[in-house]
N, C-alpha and C positions, 0 to 999 in steps of 0.2 A: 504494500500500500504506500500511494506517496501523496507529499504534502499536495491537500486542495487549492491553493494559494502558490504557488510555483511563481505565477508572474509577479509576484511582491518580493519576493527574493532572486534573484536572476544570478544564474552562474552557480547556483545550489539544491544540493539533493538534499532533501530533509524525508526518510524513509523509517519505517520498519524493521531491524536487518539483525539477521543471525549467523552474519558475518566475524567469526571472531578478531580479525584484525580489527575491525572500525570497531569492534565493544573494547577491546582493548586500548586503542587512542581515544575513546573515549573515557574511558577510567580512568587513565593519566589527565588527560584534561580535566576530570575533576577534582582530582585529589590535588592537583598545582590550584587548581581556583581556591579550593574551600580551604587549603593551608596559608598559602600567601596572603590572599585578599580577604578572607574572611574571619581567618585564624582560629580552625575549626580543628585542630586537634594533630596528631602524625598521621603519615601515611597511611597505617594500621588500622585508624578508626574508619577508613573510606570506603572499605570493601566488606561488605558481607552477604553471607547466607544467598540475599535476595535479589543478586546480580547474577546468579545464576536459576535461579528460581523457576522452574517449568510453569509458573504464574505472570512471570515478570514478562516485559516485553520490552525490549531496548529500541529506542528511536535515536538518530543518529544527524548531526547535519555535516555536507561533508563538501567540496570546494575540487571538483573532482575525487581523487582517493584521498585527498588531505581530510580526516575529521578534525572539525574547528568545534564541536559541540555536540549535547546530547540531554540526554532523560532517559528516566527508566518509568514504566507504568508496571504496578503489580494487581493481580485481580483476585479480590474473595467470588467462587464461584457458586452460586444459588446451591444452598445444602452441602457444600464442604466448610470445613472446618479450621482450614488455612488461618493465621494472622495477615495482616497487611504491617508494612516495616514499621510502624508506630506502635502498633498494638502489643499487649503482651497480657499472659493470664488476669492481669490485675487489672487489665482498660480494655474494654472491648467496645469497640462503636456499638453496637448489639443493644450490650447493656447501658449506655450512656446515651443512645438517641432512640428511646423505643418507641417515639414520635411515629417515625420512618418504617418500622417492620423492617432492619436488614435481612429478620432470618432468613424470611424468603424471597432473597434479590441476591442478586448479582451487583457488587459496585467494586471501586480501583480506588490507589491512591497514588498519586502523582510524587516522584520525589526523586531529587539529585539532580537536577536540571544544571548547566555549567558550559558559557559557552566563551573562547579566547576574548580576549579586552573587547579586540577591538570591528567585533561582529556584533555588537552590542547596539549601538546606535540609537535607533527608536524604537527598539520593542518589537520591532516586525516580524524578526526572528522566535524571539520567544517565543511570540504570540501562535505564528503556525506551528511549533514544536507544541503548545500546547491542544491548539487545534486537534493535529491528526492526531494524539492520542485521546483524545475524547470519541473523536470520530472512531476510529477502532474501536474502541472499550464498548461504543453504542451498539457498532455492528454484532460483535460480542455477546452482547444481550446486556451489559451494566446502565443500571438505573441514576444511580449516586456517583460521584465523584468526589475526594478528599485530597486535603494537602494538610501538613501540619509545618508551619515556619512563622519565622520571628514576626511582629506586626505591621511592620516595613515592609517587607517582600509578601506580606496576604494584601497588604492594600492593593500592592503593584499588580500582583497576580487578577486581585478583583476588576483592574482596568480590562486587562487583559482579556477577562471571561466575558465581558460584557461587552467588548467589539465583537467577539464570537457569535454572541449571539445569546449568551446566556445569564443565568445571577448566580454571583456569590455569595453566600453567607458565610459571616465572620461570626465563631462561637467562642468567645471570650468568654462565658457563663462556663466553660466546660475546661476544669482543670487538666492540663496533659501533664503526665508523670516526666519529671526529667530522664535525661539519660545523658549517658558523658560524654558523645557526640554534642550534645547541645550546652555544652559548657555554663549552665546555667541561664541560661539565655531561656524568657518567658516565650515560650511557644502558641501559637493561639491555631485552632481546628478550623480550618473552613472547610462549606459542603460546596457541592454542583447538582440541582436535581434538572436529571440529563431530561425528563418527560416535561419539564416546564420553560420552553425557551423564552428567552428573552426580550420584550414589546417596547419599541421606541417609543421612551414619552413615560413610560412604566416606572414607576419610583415605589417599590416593593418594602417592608418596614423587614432590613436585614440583619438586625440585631447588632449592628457595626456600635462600635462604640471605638470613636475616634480620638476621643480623651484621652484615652486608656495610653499612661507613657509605655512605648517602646520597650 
């Protein structure tokens, strides 16, 4: 599958790919992001489990064979059992948004996203890397969509979802458990419900709370 939006990026593949070279420049490109500019931890903390996960699904952007960036999407699948990489016995979406019913859906969470300085620009990028993986996860059969990141980057992301076409909700009411990846660093849950797209002119009450310091 490849990115819907091609012509907003010109000169790049932004794909799907179980490619192991481009998931590997892709991993290095995140672990120099999230060390250098973020100062997210050693190298150690940047790979786990769910990079290779028969759940996960690596999206790639790449400048010919050069990857400049990427994401990874993992999926809880309607009636398995699975965690998504936030989750653990003690937090389960299940049990903390029983609003929703996940038992019986299918839904993903978005995470690791990291693309070279200077591909950055306007967001354009992002924004299709976040695209096609919705877009998949939908074909898929996922209803929900999650991201768990600091309050800075869920605002950016909320821009993001709602060029796409959809709303984000910002869950600041919903404590997330630390982990040493997040170096203490206040995490805040946002949702995506994939079945309610988003109406120009639509100002939805998203539980944003904009006060809330960083």
């Amino acid at each position: 599958m490849i990115a819907p939006n091609l012509a907003l990026v010109p000169n790049l593949t932004l794909e799907f790919t179980q490619n192991p070279c481009f998931i590997e420049a892709y991993l290095k490109i995140r672990e120099y992001v999230y060390i250098t500019e973020f100062n997210l931890g050693s190298y150690e903390d940047h790979r786990d489990e769910y990079d290779h996960d028969p759940n996960t699904a690596i999206v790639v952007v790449r400048k010919g064979n050069q990857v400049i960036g990427g994401s990874r999407c993992t999926m809880r699948v309607k009636g398995s059992n699975n965690l998504l990489p936030h989750e653990s016995d003690e937090f389960k979406l299940i049990d903390n948004l029983p609003e929703l019913k996940l038992r019986n859906k299918s839904y993903i969470e978005v995470t690791r996203m990291a693309l070279l300085p200077e591909y950055r620009d306007d967001g354009t990028i992002a924004r299709n890397l976040i695209e096609l993986q919705i877009q998949g996860s939908i074909e898929k059969g996922a209803t929900f969509g999650f991201t768990v990141t600091p309050l800075i980057q869920a605002r950016n992301n909320r821009n993001h979802i709602r060029r796409i076409g959809f709303n984000m909700v910002m869950r600041p009411d919903i404590i997330i458990p630390d982990k040493p990846l997040y170096r203490g660093r206040k995490m805040v849950l946002s949702t995506i419900d994939f079945t309610k797209p988003h109406v120009v002119g639509d100002h939805p009450n998203t539980f944003v709370a904009d006060s809330i310091a960083a």
